[in-house]
N, C-alpha and C positions, 0 to 999 in steps of 0.2 A: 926496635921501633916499628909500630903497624905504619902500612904502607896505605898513602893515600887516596882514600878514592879520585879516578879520574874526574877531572871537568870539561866539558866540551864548550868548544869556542865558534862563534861566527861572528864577523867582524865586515860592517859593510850593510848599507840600506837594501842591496839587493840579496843577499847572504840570510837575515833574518825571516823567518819563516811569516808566511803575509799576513796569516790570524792574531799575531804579535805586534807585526807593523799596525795592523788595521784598531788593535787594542790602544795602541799609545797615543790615536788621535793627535798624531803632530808631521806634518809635511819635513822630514828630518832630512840632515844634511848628511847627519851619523847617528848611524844606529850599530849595535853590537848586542851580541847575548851569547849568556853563558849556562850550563844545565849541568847537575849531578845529579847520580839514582839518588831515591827517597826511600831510608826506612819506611814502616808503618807507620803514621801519622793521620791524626784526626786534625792537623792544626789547619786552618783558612790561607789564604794566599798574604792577606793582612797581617794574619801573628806571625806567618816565616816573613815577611817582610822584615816586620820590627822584631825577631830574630836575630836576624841578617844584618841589619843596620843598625843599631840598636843594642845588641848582647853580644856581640863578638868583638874580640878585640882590633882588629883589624875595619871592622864598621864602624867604632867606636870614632877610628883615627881620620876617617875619610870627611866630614863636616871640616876639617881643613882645609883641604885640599878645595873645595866647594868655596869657602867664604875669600878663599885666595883669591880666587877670579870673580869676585864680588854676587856670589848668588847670594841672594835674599833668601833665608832659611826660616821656617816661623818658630812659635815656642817648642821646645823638649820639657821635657815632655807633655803631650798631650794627645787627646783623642783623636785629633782632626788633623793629626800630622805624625810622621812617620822621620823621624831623625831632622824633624825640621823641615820636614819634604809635605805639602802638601797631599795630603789623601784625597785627588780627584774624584775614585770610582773601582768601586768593590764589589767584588764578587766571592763565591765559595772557593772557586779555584781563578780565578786574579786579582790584582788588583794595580791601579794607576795610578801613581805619585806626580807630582810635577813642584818644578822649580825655576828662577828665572834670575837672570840679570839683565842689565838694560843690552848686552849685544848677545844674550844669546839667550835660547829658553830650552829646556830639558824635561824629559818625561822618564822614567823608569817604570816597566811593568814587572810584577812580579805573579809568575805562573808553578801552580804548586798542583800537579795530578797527583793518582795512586802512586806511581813510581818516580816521578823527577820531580825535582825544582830546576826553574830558570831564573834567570833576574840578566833586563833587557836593557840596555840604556837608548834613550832616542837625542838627540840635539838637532837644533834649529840655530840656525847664528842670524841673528836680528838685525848686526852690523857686519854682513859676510867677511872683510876680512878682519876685524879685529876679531869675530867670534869665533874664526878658523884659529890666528894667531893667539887666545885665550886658551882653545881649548886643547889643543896640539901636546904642547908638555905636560896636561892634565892627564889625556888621555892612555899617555903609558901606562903613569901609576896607577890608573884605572882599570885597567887591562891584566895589571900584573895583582892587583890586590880583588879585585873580584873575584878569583878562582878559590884565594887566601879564605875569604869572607864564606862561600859556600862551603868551601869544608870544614870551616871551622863550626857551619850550622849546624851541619851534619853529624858532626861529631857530638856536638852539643845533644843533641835528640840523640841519638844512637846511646850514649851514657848514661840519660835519663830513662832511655827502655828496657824495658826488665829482659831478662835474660832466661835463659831456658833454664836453668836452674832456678829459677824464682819460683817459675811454678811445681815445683815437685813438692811432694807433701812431704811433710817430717816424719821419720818413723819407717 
């Protein structure tokens, strides 16, 4: 069995690196982000988003976890929305999702350079303590299946990239 690439973790508003804070436009209670190297990739911070959330099995399962604690999710699919997550604001290498329920509101940035992917979460709790006690037991499986989720991207693109044997000529 190949051995998985690491994920790195920072967990904590102050922990998240500020140009990420400053990306998610949300005065957050909790914020966390996670980061694995990136093959070679031409893809936008948008297409690894919907990736990630979207084409992995593990992202596929997580709009549960969301609609438990009553987030409002929009249609799937669709242009204007990323796993039902609002596509606030795109860039080549980010982009800003956001989500909400009535005690709590959420942002996910997704940062995709030459060599890494991140994927950030932000939360706000609108009813502080109901949106702490919501999102609390969320937050593990969230924590534990985020890591799940970027390797599984990764893996995904790494399978579809040709291989050094690809290119050698026949003959």
């Amino acid at each position: 069995m190949r051995e998985q690439e690491p994920v790195s973790m920072w967990v904590g508003v102050q922990a998240v690196p500020e140009v990420t804070c400053d990306r998610a436009e949300l005065n957050a209670d909790y914020a966390d982000r996670f980061s694995i190297s990136l093959p070679t990739s031409d893809r936008s911070a948008l297409d690894w988003a919907r990736l990630i959330l979207e084409e992995t099995p593990a992202g596929r399962g997580a709009p549960r976890l969301w609609t438990a604690i009553g987030v409002r999710l929009g249609p799937r699919p669709s242009p204007d929305h990323v796993q039902g997550w609002r596509t606030l604001a795109q860039h080549p290498t980010w982009a800003r999702l956001g989500a909400a329920t009535t005690y709590l509101e959420a942002r996910a940035v997704v940062e995709a350079d030459d060599d890494t992917l991140a994927l950030a979460l932000f939360v706000r709790y609108r009813v502080p303590v109901l949106g702490a006690a919501l999102w609390w037991p969320i937050s593990v499986m969230h924590r534990r299946g985020v890591p799940v989720m970027l390797q599984q991207a990764r893996a995904r693109v790494s399978r579809r990239s040709p291989s050094p044997a690809d290119d050698r000529l026949p003959g």
